[in-house]
MARDO-448780 format. One record per residue (C-alpha): y, z, x. Coordinates in steps of 0.05 Angstrom, whole numbers, padded with zeros to 5 digits, always signed. Example, Ala and Ser with C-alpha at 12.3 -4.5 7.8 and 13.67 -1.06 7.14 Angstrom:
2
-00090+00156+00246;-00021+00143+00273;
***
This chain:
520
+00820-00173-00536;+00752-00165-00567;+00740-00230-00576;+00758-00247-00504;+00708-00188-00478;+00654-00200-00530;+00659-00282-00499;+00650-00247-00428;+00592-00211-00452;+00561-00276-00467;+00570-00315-00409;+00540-00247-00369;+00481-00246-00424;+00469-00324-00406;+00475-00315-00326;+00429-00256-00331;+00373-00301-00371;+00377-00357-00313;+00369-00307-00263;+00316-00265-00292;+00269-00332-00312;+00203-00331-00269;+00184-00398-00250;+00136-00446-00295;+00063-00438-00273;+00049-00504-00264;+00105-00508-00207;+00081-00442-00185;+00000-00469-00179;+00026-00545-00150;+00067-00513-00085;+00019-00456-00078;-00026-00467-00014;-00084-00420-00038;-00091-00461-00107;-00102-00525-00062;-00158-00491-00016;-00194-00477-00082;-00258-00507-00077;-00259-00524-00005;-00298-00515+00051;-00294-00518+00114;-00331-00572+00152;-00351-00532+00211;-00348-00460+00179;-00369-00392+00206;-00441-00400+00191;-00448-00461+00239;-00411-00423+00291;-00448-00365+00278;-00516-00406+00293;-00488-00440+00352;-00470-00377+00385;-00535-00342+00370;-00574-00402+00407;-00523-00397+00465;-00531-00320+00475;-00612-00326+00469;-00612-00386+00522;-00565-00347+00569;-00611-00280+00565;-00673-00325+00569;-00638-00353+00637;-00621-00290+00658;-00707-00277+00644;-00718-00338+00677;-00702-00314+00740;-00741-00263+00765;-00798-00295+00731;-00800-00362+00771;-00795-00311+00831;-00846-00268+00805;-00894-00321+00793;-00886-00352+00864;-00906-00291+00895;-00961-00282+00854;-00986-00347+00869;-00979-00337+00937;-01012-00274+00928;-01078-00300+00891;-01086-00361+00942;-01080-00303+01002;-01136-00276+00971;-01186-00335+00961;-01165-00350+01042;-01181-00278+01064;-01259-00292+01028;-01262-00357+01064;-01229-00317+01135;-01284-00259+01111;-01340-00310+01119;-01314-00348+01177;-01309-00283+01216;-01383-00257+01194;-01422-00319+01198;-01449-00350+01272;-01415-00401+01293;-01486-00449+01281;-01472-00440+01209;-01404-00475+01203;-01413-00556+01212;-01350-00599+01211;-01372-00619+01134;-01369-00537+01110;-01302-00534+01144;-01278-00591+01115;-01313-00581+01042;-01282-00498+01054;-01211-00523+01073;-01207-00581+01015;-01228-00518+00959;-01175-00475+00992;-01133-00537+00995;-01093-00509+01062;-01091-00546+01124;-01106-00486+01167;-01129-00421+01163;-01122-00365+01214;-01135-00298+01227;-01088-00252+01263;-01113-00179+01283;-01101-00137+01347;-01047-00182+01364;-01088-00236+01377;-01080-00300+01337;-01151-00334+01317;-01151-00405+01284;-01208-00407+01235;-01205-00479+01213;-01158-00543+01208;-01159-00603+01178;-01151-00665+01242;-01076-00684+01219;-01041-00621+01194;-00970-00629+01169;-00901-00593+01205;-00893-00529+01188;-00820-00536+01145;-00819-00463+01113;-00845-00391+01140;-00858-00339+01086;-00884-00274+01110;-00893-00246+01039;-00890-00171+01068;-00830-00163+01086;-00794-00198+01028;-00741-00179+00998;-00724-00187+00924;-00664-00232+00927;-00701-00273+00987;-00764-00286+00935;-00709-00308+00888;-00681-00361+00938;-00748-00381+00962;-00764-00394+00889;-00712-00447+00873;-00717-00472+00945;-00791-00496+00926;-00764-00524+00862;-00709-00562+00887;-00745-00583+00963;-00817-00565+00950;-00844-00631+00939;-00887-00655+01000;-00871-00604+01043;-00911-00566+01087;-00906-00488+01078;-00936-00428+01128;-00957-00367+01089;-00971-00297+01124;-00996-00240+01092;-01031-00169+01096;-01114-00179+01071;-01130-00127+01032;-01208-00106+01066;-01160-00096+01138;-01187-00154+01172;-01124-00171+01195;-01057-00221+01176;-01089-00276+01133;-01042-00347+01153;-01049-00411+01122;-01016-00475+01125;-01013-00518+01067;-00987-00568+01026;-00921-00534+00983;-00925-00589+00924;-00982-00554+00890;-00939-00490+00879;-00882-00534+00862;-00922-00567+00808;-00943-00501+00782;-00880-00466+00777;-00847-00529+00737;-00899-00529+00690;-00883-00445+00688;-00805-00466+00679;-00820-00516+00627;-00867-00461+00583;-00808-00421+00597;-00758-00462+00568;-00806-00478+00501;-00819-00404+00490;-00742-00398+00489;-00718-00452+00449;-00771-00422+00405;-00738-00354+00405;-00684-00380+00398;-00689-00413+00343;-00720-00358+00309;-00671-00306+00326;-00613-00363+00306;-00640-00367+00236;-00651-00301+00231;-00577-00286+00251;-00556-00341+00208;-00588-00319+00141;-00572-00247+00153;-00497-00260+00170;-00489-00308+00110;-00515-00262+00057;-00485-00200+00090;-00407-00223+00111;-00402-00303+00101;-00419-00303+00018;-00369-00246+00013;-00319-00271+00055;-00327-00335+00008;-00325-00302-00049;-00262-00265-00027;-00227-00331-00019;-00249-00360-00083;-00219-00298-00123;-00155-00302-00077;-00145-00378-00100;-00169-00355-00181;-00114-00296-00182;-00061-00337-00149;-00055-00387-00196;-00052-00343-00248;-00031-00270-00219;-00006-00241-00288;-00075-00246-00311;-00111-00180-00309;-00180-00212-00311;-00177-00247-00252;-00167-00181-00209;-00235-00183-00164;-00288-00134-00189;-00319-00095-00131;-00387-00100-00111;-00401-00036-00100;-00430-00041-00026;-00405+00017+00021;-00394-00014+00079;-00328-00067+00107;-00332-00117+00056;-00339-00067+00010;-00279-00034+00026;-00232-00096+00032;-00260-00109-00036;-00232-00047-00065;-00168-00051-00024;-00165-00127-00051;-00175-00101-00124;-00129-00041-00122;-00072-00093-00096;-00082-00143-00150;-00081-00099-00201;-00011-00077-00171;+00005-00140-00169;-00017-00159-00241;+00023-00102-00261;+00093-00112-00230;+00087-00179-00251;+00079-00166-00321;+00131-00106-00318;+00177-00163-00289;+00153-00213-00337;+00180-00152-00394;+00245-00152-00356;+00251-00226-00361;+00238-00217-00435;+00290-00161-00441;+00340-00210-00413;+00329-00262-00466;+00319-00217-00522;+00390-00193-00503;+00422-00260-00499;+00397-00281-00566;+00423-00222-00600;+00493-00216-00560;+00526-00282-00609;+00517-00230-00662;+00534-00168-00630;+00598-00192-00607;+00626-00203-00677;+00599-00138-00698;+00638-00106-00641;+00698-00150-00657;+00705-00125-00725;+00689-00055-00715;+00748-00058-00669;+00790-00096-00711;+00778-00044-00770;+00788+00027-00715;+00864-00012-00708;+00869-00020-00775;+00850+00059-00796;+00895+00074-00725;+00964+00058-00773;+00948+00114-00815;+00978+00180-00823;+00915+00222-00838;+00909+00280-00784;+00832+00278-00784;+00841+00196-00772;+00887+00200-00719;+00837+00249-00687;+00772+00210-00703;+00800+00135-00697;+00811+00147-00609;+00737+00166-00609;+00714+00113-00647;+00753+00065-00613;+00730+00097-00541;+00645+00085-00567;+00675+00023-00583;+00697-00001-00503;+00634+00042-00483;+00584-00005-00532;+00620-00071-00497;+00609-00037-00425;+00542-00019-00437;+00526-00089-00459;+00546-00119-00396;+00510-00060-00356;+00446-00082-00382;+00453-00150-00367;+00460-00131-00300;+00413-00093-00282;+00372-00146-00316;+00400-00193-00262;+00372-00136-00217;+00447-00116-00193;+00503-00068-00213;+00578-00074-00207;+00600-00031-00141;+00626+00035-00162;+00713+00043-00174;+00727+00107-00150;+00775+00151-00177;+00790+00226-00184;+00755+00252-00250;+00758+00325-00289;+00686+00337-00292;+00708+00394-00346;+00731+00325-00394;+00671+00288-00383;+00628+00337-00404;+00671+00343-00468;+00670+00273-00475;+00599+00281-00478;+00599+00337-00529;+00632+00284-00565;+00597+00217-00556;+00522+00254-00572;+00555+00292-00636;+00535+00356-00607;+00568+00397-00647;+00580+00481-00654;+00535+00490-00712;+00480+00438-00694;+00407+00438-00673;+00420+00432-00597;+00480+00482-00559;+00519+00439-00509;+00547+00497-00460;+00588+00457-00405;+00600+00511-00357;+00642+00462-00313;+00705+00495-00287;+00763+00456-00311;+00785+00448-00241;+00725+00424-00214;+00739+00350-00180;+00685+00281-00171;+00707+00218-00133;+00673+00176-00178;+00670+00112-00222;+00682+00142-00291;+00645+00086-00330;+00582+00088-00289;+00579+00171-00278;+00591+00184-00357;+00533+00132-00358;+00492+00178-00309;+00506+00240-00345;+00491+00212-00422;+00428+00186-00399;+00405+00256-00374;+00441+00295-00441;+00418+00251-00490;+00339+00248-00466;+00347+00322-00469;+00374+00335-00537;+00332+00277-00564;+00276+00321-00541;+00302+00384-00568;+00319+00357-00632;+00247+00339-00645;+00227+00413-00645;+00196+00436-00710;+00193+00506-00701;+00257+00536-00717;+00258+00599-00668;+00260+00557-00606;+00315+00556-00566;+00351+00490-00559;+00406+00494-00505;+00433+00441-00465;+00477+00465-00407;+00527+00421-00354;+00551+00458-00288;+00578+00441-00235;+00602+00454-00158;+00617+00445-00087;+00566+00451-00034;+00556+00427+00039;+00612+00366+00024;+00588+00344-00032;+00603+00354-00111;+00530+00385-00142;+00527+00366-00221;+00467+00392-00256;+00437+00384-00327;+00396+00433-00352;+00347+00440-00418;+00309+00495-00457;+00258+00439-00473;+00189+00426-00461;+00206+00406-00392;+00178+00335-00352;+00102+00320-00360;+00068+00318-00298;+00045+00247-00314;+00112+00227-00312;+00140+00254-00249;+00113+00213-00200;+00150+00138-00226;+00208+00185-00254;+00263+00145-00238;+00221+00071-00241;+00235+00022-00299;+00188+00031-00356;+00147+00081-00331;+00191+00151-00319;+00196+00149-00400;+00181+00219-00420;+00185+00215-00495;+00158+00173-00554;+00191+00105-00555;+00233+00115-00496;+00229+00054-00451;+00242+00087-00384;+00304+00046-00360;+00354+00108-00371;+00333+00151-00319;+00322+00083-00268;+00399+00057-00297;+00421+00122-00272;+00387+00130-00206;+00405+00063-00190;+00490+00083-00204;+00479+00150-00164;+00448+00112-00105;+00505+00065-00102;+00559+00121-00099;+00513+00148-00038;+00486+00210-00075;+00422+00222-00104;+00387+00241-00159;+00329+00293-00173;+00286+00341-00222;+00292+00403-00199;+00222+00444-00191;+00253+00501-00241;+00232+00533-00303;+00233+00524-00368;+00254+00461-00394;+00279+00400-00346;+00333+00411-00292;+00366+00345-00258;+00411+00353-00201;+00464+00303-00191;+00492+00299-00113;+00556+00249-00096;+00593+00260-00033;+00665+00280-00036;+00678+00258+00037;+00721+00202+00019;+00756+00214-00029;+00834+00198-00022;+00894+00234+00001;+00934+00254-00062;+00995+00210-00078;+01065+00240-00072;+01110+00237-00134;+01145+00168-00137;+01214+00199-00142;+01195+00240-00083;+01175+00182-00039;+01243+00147-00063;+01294+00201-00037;+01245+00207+00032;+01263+00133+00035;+01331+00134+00024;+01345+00190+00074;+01310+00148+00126;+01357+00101+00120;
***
């Protein structure tokens, strides 16, 4: 028999090392996307785009400018060539008629450059001068009564239709002579406000491209460097995230990028962590599998020598050898516990009806706690105090929790303290309430917060912090749970397991047989 349990501890030992094995690096680096984006950038990146965009938004608000000035500046030219007409309509009105030959009034019109020129006051219409062969009349602009979005269609009607078209122009003089009209040629104006659109368009490409490389620079060395540096430590830790020194170091800046750069570091370092915790647990696993060939034929023989002293007659034998022979099945248990939560799963929970009352005397037993000894065990369990439990896995629960106590205790040098370790137990709301209770120094505070997470809830000097997780982990799958109470002094852990289910008692056998042969 312990040969055939110590050869099932070894096949669990090597299952748990295949499981537990972390993939080799290079297979990790070869399949990892990040690791092949290392180095590489992008052929039309975020900078380009960036400086595209900034040219596109200038041009549009330079368009959206362009507007009103190409109206602007038709009305103002207008406005400037009503004046010069109103001096010529100033003189023509002032001087005798003797004064004005056909020449003057052809040499006036050709430095107005109209066709006619007329003066309108008192509702009479009076034609100053005309050239012999004026143009037709294709437009009317009476530039008083204008409206803004009319100067605005006039203005791209002149640039589109302008050329070689004759235009009539009719506006207020400013002395109160009267309506100044002219007639004239519209190509002039049309000229004028292309080369205006074409200054236009220079002055923004201009600003453009000023404000684009502005943009550019500013938006590389501010959020496209960092972004690229972000990536570049992404692809660094992932092919190697165990490696502490990879973690990104933060810039310090107090703004977005600053931030994710924290939040980036904070995470890898997590990450760098679990891994290597995981990397321990791997470890674990293998260190346990290449001691088990050993420990098996240690466990053999120490069982083959308990059966052995079991024949004897000796009183203090016959009590001793049961004990021995119980550590004995407990050691081979425990052996195949650990491998499995090394494979990261335990055994589901048998249920049966326990004495809590026998457990805890079994644990008086098992941690040599003894009347006269450093620590008091007190279990103040009534003996008929029930738990619906797995017997292995909840003795498990409950050493853990006694034997980090008294290890604790036992540790104290002064010889006035108190060392007491008390068990109780009872019913409440449905469920059976176990709790362990110390006179020690109680939980750090350090420790609290990963209590119950592997190798970090150790709270004493070579402790690796897998008890307390071993045993959270068994009351969890019996649906109870596990806690430190906030009580003082010393440490208080409450166990909780339901009682809900537990089964209907059994009727005596012999019973059961009469019932059935009555029925009959």
């Amino acid at each position: 028999m312990s040969e055939g349990r110590s050869d099932e501890i070894s096949d669990n030992v090597s299952m748990g090392q295949e499981e537990t094995a972390l993939p080799s690096s290079a297979a990790t680096q070869a399949d990892n996307p990040a690791t092949r984006l290392q180095g590489r950038r992008p052929a039309f990146g975020l900078s380009s785009k960036l400086l595209l965009l900034t040219i596109l938004f200038v041009m549009l608000s330079e368009i959206l400018i362009f507007v009103p000035s190409i109206s602007k500046f038709r009305v103002d030219w207008l406005v400037r060539k009503l004046e010069v007409a109103e001096v010529a309509a100033l003189i023509y009105s002032k001087a005798s008629t003797d004064l004005m030959d056909e020449k003057l009034e052809a040499e006036l019109l050709e430095r107005l450059d109209v066709q006619t020129l007329a003066l309108r006051s008192d509702g009479q219409r009076r034609l100053l001068a005309m050239v012999d062969m004026p143009g037709q009349i294709n437009r009317d602009d009476d530039i008083r009564s204008m409206r803004p979005t009319q100067t605005v269609l006039a203005a791209f009607d002149t640039l589109l239709w302008g050329e070689g078209r004759t235009i009539r122009v009719v506006g207020q003089s400013k002395n109160g002579i009267g309506l100044i009209e002219m007639v004239f040629d519209e190509t002039p104006l049309r000229n004028a406000m292309i080369a205006f659109s074409i200054n236009i368009l220079l002055l923004s490409l201009a600003i453009s491209a000023m404000t684009a490389g502005l943009v550019y620079l500013s938006l590389r060395a501010l959020l496209v460097r960092p972004i690229l540096r972000l990536l570049g430590n992404m692809a660094r830790f992932t092919a190697d995230p165990e490696d502490v020194n990879a973690v990104i170091k933060p810039s310090g800046r107090h703004d977005e990028i600053g931030m994710t750069e924290q939040q980036l570091s904070a995470m890898e370092m997590i990450l760098a962590q679990t891994l290597q915790k995981q990397r321990r647990l791997a470890d674990l696993g293998l260190a346990v599998s290449k001691i088990n060939h050993d420990l098996r034929n240690i466990l053999a023989s120490a069982q083959l020598f308990s059966d052995r002293l079991s024949m004897l007659d000796d009183p203090t034998v016959q009590r001793v050898v049961p004990k021995i022979m119980g550590a004995l099945d407990r050691a081979v248990d425990y052996s195949g516990a650990v491998l499995s939560y090394g494979k990261a799963q335990e055994a589901p929970p048998e249920k049966r009806l326990l004495r809590l009352h026998q457990v805890g005397e079994d644990l008086r037993d098992f941690l040599d706690l003894q009347p006269d000894g450093r620590v008091t065990f007190i279990n103040d369990i009534p003996d008929s105090m029930e738990a619906y439990a797995d017997p292995g896995q909840l003795f498990r629960v409950l050493m853990n929790l006694c034997r980090n106590a008294a290890d604790v205790m036992r540790n104290e040098a002064e010889c006035s303290v108190i060392c007491r370790l008390e068990l109780r137990a009872f019913e409440e709301d449905n469920e059976t309430v176990i709790e362990v209770s110390d006179s020690g120094p109680g939980v750090p505070e350090r420790a609290k917060a990963a209590l119950f997470k592997p190798f970090q809830g150790s709270v004493r000097s070579g402790g690796t912090g897998l008890g307390l997780a071993i045993s959270a982990e068994l009351v969890r799958a019996h649906g109870g749970t596990i806690r430190l109470l906030d009580r003082a002094p010393g440490a208080h852990f409450e166990v909780r397991l339901p009682k809900e289910d537990r089964p209907a008692p059994k009727k005596n056998a012999p019973v059961q047989a009469v019932q059935k042969i009555l029925s009959l």
